[in-house]
C-alpha positions as CSV (number, residue, x, y, z in Angstrom):
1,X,0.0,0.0,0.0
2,X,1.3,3.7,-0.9
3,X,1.6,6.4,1.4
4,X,0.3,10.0,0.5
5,X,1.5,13.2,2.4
6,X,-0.7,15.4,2.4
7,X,1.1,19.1,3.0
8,X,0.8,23.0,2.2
9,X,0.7,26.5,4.7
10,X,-1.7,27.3,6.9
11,X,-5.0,27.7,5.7
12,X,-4.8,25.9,2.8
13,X,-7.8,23.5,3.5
14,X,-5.0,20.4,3.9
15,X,-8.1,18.6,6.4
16,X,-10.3,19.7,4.4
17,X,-9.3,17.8,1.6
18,X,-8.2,14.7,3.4
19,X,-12.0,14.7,4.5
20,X,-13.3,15.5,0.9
21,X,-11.2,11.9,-0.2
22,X,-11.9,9.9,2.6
23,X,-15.9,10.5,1.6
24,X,-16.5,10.7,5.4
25,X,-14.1,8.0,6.5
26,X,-11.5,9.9,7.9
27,X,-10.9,9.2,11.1
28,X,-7.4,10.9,12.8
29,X,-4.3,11.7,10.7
30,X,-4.5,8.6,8.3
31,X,-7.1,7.8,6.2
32,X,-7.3,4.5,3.9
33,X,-8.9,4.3,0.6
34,X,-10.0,2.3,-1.9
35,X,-9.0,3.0,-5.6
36,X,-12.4,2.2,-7.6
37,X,-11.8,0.0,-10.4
38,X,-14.8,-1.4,-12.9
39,X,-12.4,-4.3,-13.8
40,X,-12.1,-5.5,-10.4
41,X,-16.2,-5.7,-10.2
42,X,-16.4,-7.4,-13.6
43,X,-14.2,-10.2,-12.5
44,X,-15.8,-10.8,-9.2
45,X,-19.2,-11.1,-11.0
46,X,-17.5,-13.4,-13.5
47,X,-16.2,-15.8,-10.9
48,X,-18.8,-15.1,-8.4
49,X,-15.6,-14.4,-6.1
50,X,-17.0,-14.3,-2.5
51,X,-14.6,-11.8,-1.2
52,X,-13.5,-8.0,-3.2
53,X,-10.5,-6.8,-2.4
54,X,-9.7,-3.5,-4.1
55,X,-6.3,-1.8,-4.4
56,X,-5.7,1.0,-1.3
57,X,-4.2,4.0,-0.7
58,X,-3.0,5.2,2.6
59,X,-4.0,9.4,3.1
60,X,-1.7,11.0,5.7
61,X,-2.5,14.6,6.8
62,X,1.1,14.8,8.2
63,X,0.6,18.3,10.2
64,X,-2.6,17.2,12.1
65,X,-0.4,14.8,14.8
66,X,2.7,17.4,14.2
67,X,3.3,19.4,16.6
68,X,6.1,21.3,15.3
69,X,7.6,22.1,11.6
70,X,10.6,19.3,12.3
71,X,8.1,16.6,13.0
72,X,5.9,17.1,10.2
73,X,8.6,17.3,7.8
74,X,10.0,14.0,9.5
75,X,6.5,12.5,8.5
76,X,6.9,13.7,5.1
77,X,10.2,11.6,5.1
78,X,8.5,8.3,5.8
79,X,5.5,9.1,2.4
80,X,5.8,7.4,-1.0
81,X,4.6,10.9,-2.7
82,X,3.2,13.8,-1.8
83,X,0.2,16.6,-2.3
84,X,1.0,19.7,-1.8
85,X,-2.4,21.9,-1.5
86,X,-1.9,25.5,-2.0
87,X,-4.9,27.8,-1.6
88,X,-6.5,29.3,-4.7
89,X,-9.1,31.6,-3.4
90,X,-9.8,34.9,-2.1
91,X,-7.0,37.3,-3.0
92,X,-4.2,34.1,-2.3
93,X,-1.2,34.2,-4.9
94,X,-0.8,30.2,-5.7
95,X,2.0,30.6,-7.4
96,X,3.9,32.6,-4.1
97,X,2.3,29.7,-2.1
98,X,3.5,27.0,-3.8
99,X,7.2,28.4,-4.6
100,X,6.9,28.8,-0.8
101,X,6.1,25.6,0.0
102,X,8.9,23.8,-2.6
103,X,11.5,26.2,-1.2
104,X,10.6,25.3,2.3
105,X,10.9,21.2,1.6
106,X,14.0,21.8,-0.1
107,X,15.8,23.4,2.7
108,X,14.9,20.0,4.8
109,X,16.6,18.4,2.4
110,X,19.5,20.5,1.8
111,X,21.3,19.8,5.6
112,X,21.1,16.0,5.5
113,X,23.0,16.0,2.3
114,X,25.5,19.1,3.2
115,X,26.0,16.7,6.5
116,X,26.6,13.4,4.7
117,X,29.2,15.2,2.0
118,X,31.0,16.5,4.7
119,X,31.4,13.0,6.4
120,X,32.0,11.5,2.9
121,X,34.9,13.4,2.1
122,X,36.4,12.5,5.5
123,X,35.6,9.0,5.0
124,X,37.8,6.8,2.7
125,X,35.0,4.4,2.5
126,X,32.3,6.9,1.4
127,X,34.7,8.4,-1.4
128,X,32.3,6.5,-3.9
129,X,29.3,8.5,-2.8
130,X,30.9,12.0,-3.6
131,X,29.4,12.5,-7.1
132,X,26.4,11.8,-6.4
133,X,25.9,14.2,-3.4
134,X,27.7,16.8,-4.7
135,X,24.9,16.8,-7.7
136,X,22.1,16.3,-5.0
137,X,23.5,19.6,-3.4
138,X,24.1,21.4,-6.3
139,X,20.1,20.6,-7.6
140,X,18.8,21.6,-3.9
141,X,20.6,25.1,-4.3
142,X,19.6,25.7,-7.5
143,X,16.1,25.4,-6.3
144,X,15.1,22.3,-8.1
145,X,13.7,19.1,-6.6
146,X,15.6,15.8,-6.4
147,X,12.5,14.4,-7.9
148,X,13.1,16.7,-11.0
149,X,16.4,14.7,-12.0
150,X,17.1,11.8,-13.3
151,X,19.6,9.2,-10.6
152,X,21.2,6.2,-11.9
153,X,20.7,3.3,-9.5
154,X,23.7,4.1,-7.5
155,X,23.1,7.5,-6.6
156,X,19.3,6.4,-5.4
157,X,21.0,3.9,-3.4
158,X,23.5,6.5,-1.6
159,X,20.3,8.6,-0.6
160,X,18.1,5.7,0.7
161,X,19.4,6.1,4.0
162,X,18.6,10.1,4.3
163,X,14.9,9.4,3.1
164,X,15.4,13.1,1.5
165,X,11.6,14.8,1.0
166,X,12.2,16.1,-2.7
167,X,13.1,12.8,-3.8
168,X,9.4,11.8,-3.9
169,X,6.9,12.9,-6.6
170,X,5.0,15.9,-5.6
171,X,1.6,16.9,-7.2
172,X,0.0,20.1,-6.4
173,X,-4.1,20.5,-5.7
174,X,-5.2,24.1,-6.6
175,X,-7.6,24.4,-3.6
176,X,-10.4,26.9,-5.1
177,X,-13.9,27.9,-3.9
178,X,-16.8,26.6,-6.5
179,X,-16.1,29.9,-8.9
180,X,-12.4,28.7,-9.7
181,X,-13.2,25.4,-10.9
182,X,-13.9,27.4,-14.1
183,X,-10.2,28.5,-14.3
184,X,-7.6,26.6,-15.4
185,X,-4.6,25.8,-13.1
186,X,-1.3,28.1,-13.4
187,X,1.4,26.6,-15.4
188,X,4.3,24.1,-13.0
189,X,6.7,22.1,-13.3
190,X,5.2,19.8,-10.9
191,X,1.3,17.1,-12.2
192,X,-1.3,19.4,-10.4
193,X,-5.0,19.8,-10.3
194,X,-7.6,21.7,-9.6
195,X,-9.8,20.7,-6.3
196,X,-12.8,22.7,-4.1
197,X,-11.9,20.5,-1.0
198,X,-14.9,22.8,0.9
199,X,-17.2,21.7,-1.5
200,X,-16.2,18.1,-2.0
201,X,-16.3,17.7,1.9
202,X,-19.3,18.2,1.9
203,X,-20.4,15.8,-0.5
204,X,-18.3,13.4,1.3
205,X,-21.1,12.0,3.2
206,X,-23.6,11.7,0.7
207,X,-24.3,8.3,-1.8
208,X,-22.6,8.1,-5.3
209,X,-25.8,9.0,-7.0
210,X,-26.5,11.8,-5.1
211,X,-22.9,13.9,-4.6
212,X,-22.5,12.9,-8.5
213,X,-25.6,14.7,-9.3
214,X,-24.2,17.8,-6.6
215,X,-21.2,18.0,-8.0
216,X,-22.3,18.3,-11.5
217,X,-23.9,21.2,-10.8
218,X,-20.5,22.8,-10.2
219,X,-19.1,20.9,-13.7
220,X,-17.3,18.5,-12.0
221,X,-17.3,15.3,-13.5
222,X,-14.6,13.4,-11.4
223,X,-14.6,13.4,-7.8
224,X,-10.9,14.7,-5.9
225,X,-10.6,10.6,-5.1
226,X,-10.2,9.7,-8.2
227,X,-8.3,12.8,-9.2
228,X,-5.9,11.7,-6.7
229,X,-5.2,8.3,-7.4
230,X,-4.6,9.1,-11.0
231,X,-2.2,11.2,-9.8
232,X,-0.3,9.4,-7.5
233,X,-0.5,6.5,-9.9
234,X,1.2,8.3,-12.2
235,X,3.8,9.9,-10.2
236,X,4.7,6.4,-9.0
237,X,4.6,5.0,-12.4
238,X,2.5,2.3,-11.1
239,X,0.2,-0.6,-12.7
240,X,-3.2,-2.3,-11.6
241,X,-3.0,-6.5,-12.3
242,X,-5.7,-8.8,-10.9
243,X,-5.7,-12.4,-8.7
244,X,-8.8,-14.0,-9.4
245,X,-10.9,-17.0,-8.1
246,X,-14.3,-17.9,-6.9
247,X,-12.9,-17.2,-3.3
248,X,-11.6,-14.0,-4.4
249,X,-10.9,-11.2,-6.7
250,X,-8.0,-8.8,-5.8
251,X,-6.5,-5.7,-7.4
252,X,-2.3,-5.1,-6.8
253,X,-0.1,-2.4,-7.9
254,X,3.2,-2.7,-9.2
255,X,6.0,-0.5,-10.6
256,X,5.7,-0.1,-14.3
257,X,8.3,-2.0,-16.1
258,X,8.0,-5.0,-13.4
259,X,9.0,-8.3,-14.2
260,X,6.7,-11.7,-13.3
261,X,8.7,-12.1,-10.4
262,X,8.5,-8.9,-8.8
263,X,4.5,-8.6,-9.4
264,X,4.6,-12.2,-7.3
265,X,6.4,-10.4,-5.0
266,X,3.7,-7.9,-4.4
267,X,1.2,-10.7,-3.2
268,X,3.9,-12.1,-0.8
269,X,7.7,-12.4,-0.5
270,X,7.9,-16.5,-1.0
271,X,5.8,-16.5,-4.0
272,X,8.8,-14.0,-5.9
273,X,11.6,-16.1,-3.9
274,X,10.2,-19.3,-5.2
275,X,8.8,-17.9,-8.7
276,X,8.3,-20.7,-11.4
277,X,5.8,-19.2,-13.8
278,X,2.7,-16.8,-14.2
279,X,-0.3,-17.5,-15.9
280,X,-1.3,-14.7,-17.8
281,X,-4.2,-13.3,-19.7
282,X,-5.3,-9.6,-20.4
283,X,-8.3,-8.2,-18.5
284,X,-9.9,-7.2,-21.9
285,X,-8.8,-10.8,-23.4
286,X,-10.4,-12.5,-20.5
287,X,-13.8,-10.2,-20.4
288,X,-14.4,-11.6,-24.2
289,X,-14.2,-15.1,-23.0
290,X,-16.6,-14.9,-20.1
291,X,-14.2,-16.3,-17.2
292,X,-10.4,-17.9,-16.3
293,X,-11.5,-21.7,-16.9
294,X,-13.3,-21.0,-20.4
295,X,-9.9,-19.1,-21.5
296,X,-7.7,-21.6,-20.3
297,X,-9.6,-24.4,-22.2
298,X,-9.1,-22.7,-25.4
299,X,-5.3,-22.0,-24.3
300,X,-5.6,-18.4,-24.3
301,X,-3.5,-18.4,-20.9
302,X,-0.2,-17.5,-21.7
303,X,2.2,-19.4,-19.6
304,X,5.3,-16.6,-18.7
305,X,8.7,-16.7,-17.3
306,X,10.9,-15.1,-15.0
307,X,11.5,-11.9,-18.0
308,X,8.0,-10.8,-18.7
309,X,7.1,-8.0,-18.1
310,X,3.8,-6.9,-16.5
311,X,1.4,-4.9,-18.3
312,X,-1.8,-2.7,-17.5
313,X,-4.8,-4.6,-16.6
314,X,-2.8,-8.6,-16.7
315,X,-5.2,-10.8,-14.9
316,X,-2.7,-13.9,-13.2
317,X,-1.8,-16.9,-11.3
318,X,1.2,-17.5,-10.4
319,X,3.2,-20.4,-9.7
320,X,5.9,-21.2,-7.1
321,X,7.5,-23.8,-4.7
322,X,9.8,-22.4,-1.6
């Protein structure tokens, strides 16, 4: 399960919209939530699975349990990506507020690194590491985000241990009142969107049907949920595959680019350490024959190795021995 941070200045509506995507749910700093799929509900209802188990995102609204700066920027540390709400209403500058707001995470970042240079170039050992801080340093004072660059393997792995802020994606929510849904968001270097967390709050409550019909009204045609999650999904470069059975159908995320035995290694740790094979079919492949059994009878199940690579909507089983 990803993490989300949800940050931005005071005022901002960050609550606010961690209420408006939890529909009501939120309960404390973290909120959990389902990403909504229509292929997960097809294949329940074409193997009558008796459990659903949808693919979740974890919502953190990192200042409301911080009680100082340090300790919410410490939060921010342990998130797999963050959103940044900036407030667009009113006479607010969004623009100010977000340069702000970048400038600010940056700085948290900026000491770690200065620290570990210093004790790399002191330490033999830690020689190798030079390059690659030196670069982290000289992105952070030219104002840029670590997340903005492009590291080789090696340089991700000499930051892992700092768990630096600006090397996670950040997406920005323009937080407007219902008249600035109209507008389209300023120009960034950062995925943004536009969001009336007052307004979606207080829809939050209501049934599909009814907020749907609410929210219309206001020309908005996709809730902040699912706004979200396309964002973060895409930030994170991530995939949706699918287990399937008459006991259950289950939705997983993986990395794009994954290979078989990685996507096993999403459902549990033996099944990637003892891979063997995955059984593969598309989601729209397998909606054309009706269910897993009636495609594997024709041999439409492709049988794959250790190098395939997963794709956008696979449907699998997977094979191992440990």
């Amino acid at each position: 399960m990803k993490r989300v941070g949800v940050t931005g200045p005071p005022g901002s509506g960050k609550s606010t919209l961690v209420r408006a995507i939890g529909r009501g749910t939120a309960k404390g700093d973290v909120t959990t939530v389902s990403v909504p799929d229509e292929r997960l509900e097809a294949l329940v209802e074409m193997h009558s699975s008796r459990k659903t188990v949808p693919a979740q995102i974890e919502v953190v609204d990192v200042h409301a349990a911080a009680r100082t700066h340090a300790s919410a920027i410490a939060k921010l540390r342990e998130m797999d990506a963050i959103l940044l709400v900036t407030p667009s209403f009113s006479a607010q500058d969004p623009a100010l507020h977000v340069s702000a707001s970048i400038e600010d995470l940056i700085l948290a970042d900026l000491q770690p690194v200065e620290t570990r240079l210093e004790r790399a170039k002191k330490d033999a050992s830690a020689k190798r590491e030079l390059p690659a801080l030196e670069r982290a340093k000289r992105t952070l004072e030219e104002g840029r985000c670590l997340s903005q660059e492009t590291w080789t393997s090696d340089e991700l792995s000499t930051f892992s241990s700092l768990a630096l802020v600006t090397q996670r994606p950040i997406v920005v929510v323009f937080n407007v009142d219902e008249h600035g849904l109209e507008q389209a968001p300023p120009p960034l270097e950062f995925p943004s969107f536009l969001a009336s967390a007052s307004l979606e709050a207080e829809v939050a409550g209501m049934g599909a049907e009814e907020a749907g019909e609410l929210l219309g009204v206001y020309g908005i045609k996709r809730s902040v949920l699912g706004k979200v999650i396309d964002a973060v999904y895409r930030s994170l470069d991530l995939i949706s595959f699918f287990t399937t059975s008459d006991k259950e159908s289950r939705a997983w995320e993986v990395r794009s680019g994954a290979k078989a035995p990685e996507a096993a290694g999403v459902i549990h740790s033996d099944m990637q350490r003892g891979f063997i094979r995955a059984e593969v079919i598309s989601f729209d492949e397998l909606k054309g024959f009706g269910q897993w059994d009636t495609a594997k009878a024709q041999g439409k199940i492709r049988v794959e190795g250790k190098d395939y690579e997963f794709k956008e909507g696979d449907v699998t089983h997977f094979r191992f021995a440990v």
